[in-house]
Backbone bond lengths (Angstrom), bond angles and torsions (degrees), N, CA, C in turn:
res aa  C-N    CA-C-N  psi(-1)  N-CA   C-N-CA  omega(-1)  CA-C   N-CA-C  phi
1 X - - - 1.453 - - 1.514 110.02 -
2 X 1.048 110.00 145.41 1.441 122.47 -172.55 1.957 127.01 -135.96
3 X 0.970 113.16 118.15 1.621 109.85 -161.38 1.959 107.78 -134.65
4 X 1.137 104.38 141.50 1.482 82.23 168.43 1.861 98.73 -135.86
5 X 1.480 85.41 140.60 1.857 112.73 -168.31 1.874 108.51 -85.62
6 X 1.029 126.64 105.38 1.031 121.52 179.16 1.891 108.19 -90.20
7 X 1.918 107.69 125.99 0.930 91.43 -173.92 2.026 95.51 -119.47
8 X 1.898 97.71 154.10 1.532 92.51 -176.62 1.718 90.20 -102.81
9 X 1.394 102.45 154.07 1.520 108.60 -172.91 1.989 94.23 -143.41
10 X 0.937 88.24 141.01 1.611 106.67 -179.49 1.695 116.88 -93.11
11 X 1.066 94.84 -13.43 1.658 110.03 165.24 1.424 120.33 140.88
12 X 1.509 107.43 -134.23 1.859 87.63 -171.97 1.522 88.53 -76.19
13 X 1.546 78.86 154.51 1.996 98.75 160.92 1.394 106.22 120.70
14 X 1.490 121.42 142.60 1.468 129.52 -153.47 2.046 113.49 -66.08
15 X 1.792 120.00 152.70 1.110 107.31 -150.82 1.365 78.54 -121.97
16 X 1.780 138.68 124.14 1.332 98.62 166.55 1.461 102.72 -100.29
17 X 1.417 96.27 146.45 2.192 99.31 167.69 1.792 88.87 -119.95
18 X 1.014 155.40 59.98 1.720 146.12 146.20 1.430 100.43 -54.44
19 X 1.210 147.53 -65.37 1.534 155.72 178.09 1.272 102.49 -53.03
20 X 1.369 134.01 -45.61 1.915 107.06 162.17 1.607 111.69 -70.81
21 X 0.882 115.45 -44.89 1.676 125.68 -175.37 1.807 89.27 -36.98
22 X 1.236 94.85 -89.49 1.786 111.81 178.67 1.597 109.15 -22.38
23 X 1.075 104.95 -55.67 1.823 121.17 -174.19 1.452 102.38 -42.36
24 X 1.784 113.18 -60.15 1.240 134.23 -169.38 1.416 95.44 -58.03
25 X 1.106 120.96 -107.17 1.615 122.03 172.96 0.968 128.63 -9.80
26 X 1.368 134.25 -37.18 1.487 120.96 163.72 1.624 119.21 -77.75
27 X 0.781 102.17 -26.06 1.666 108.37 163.86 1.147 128.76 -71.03
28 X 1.283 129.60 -23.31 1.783 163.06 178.95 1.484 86.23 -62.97
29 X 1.367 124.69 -36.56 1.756 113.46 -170.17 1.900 96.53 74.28
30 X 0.532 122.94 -50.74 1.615 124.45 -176.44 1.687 96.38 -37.95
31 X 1.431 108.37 121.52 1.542 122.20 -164.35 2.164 93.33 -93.30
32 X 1.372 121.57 -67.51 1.511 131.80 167.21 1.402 113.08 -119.98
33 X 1.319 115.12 139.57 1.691 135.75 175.95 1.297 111.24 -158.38
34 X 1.216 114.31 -164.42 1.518 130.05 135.18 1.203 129.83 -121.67
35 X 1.742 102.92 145.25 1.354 91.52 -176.28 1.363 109.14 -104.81
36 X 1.337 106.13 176.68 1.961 94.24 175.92 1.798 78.54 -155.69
37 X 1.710 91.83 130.75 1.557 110.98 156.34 1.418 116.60 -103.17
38 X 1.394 130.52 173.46 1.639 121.18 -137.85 1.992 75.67 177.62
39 X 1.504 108.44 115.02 1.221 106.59 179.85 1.646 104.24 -109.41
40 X 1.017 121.57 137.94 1.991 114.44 -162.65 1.465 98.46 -106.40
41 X 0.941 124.62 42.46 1.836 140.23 170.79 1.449 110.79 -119.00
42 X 1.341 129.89 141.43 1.497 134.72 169.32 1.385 117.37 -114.52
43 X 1.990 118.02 22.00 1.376 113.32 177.23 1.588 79.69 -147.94
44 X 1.345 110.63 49.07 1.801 111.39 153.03 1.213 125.09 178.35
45 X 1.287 154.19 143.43 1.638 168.81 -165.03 0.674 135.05 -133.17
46 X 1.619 124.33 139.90 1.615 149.10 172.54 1.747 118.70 -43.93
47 X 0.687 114.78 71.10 1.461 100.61 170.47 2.182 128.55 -85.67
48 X 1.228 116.48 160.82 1.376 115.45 160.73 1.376 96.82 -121.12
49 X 1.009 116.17 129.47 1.525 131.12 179.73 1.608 117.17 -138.74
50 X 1.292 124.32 178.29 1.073 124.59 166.78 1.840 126.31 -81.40
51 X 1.523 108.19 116.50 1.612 112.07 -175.17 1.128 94.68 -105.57
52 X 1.569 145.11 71.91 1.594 144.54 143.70 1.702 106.96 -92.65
53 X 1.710 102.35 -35.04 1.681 93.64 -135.19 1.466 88.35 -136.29
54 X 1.405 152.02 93.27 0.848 132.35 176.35 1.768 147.39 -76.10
55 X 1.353 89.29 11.55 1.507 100.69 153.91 1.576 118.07 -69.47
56 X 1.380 117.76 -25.70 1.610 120.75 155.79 1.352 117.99 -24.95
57 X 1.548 108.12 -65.55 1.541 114.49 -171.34 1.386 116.58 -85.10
58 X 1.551 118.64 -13.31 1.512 141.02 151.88 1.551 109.11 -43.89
59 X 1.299 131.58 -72.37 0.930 165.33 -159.42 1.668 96.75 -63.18
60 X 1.416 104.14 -87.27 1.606 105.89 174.98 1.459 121.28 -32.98
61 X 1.754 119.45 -45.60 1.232 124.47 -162.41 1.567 100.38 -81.23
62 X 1.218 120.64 -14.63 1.192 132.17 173.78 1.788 124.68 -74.71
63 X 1.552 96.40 -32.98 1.307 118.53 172.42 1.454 121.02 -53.92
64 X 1.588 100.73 -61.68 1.277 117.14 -152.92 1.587 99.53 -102.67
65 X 1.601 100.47 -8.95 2.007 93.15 158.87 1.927 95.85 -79.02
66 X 0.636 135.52 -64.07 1.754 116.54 -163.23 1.547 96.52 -69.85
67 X 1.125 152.81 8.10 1.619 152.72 176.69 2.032 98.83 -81.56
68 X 1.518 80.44 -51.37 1.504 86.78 -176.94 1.749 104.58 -146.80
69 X 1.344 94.75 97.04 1.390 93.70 171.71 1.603 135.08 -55.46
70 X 1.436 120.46 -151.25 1.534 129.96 142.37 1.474 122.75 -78.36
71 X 1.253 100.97 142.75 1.842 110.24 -162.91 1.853 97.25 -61.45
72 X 1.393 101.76 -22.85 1.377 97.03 -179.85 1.676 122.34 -80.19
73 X 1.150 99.05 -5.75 2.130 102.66 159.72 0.832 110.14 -68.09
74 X 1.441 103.00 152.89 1.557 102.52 -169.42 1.561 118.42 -83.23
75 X 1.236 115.30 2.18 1.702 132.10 -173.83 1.888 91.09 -93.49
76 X 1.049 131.25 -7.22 1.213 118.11 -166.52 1.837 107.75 -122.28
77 X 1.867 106.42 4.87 1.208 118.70 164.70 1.491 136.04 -37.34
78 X 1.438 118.38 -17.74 1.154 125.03 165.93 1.081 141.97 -94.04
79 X 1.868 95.38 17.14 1.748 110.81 174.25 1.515 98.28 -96.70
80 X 1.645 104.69 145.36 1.490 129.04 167.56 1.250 110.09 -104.60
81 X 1.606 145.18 -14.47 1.561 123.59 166.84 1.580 92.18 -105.73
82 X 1.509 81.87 114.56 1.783 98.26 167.19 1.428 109.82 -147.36
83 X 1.058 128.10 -5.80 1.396 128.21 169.98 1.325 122.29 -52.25
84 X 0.960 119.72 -11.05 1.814 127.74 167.05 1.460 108.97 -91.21
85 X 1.587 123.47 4.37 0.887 104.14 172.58 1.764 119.07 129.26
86 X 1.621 152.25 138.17 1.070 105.92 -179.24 1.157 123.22 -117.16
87 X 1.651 126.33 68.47 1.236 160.21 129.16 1.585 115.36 -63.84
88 X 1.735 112.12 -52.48 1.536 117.80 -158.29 1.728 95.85 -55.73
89 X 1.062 118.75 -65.40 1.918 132.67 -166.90 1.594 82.52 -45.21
90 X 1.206 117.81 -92.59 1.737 117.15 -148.04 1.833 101.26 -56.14
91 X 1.102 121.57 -14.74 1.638 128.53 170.18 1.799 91.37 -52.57
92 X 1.124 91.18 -87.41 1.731 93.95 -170.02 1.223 111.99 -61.12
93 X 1.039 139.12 10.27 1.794 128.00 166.64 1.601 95.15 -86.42
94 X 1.327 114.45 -41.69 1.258 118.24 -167.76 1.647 132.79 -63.30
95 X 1.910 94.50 -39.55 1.480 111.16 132.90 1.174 138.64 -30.70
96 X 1.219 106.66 -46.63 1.572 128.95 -172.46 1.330 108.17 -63.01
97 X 1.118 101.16 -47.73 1.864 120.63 -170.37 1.577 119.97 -83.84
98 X 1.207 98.09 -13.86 1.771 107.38 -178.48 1.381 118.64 -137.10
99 X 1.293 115.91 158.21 1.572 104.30 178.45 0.890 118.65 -49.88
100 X 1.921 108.59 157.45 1.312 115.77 158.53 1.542 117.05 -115.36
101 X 1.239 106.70 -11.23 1.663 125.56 178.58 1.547 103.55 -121.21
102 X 1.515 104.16 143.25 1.497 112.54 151.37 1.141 129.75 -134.90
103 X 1.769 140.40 168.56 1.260 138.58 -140.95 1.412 86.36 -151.27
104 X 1.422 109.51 105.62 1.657 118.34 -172.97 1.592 94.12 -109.77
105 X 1.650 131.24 118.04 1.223 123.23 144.81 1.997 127.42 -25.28
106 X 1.336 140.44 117.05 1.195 116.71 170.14 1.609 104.60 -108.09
107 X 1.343 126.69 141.44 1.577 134.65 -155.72 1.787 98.44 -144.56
108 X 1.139 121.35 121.92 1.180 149.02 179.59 1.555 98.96 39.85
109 X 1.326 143.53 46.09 1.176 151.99 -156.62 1.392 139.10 57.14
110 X 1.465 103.22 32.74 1.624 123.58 -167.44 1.499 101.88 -153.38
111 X 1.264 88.58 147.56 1.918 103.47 -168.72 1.769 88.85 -72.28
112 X 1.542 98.24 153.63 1.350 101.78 -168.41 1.555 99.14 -98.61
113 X 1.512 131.06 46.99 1.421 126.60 176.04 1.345 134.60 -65.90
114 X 0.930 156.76 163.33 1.715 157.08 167.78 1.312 98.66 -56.55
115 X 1.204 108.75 159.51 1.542 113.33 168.07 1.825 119.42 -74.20
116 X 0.873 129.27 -5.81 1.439 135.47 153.17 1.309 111.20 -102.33
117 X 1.500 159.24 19.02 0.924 143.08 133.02 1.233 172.50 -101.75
118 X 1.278 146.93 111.89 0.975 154.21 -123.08 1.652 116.06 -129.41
119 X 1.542 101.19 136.59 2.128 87.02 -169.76 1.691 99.01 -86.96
120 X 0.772 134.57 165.45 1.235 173.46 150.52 1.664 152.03 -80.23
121 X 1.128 152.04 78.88 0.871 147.87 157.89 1.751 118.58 -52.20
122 X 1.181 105.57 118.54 1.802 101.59 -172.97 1.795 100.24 -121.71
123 X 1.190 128.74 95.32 1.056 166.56 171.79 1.855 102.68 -43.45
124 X 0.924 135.93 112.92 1.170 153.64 -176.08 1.660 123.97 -87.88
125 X 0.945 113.16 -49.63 1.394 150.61 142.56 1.146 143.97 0.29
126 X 1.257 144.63 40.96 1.318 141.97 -159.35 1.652 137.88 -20.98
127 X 1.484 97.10 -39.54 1.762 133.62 162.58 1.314 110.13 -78.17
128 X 1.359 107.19 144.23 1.192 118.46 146.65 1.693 133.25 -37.72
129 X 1.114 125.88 133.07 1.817 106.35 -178.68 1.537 98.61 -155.83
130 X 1.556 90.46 152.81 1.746 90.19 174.88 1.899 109.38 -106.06
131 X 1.361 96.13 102.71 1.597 105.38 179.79 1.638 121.12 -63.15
132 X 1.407 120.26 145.95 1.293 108.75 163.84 1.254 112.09 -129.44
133 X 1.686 113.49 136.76 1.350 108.70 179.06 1.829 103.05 -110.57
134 X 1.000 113.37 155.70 1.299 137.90 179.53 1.546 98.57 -82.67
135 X 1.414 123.10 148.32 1.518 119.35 172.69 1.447 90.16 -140.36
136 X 1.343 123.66 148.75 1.506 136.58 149.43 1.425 137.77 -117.23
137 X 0.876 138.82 112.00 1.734 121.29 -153.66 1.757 92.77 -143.47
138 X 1.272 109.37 136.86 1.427 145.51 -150.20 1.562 134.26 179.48
């Protein structure tokens, strides 16, 4: 089975969809598989992270802005695609550095996650954008 999840994101900072994911899959009839999500963007990523506490996704987005800033710091002077802006460059490094696919166990018709976790879309992005992820389940 095959589906693709469109997610809207308001800019950088983590998106969770686990409750469509879940939604999908139990409806799929598919009792155990795997699933694999597949995000079709190259300035944003899949994460499973923790959904209890949301200074989690505070925290991270906080991380990986001083990891890799805007092309317009001056530590980030040695990027040449910046004409989109200086979000676009540190977007795709950030890609670079984190998933873009994930491989979710599915177990009696439910993703086999931890009890704190939740997938994620983490948005790179300065803008708003409407993401699409790819789903596969088998």
């Amino acid at each position: 089975m095959q589906h693709d999840f469109s997610i809207p994101t308001r800019g950088q900072g983590l998106v969770e969809f686990t409750r469509e994911v879940q939604a999908w899959v139990a409806d799929s009839g598919i009792q155990d598989g795997l699933l694999t999500l597949f995000v079709r963007h190259t300035s944003c990523s899949l994460l499973i992270q923790e959904n209890a506490d949301p200074e989690v996704q505070e925290d991270l987005w906080a991380f990986f802005s001083r990891l890799v800033p805007p092309s317009s710091h001056p530590s980030m002077a040695y990027l040449r695609h910046t004409y989109e802006g200086p979000d676009d460059m540190p977007a795709h490094i950030k890609a670079a550095i984190m998933p873009v696919s994930l491989s979710i166990p599915v177990r009696r018709g439910n993703l086999a996650l931890g009890t704190w976790q939740g997938i994620y879309l983490f948005e790179h992005r300065d803008a708003p954008h409407q993401r699409q992820v790819a789903a596969h389940l088998a």
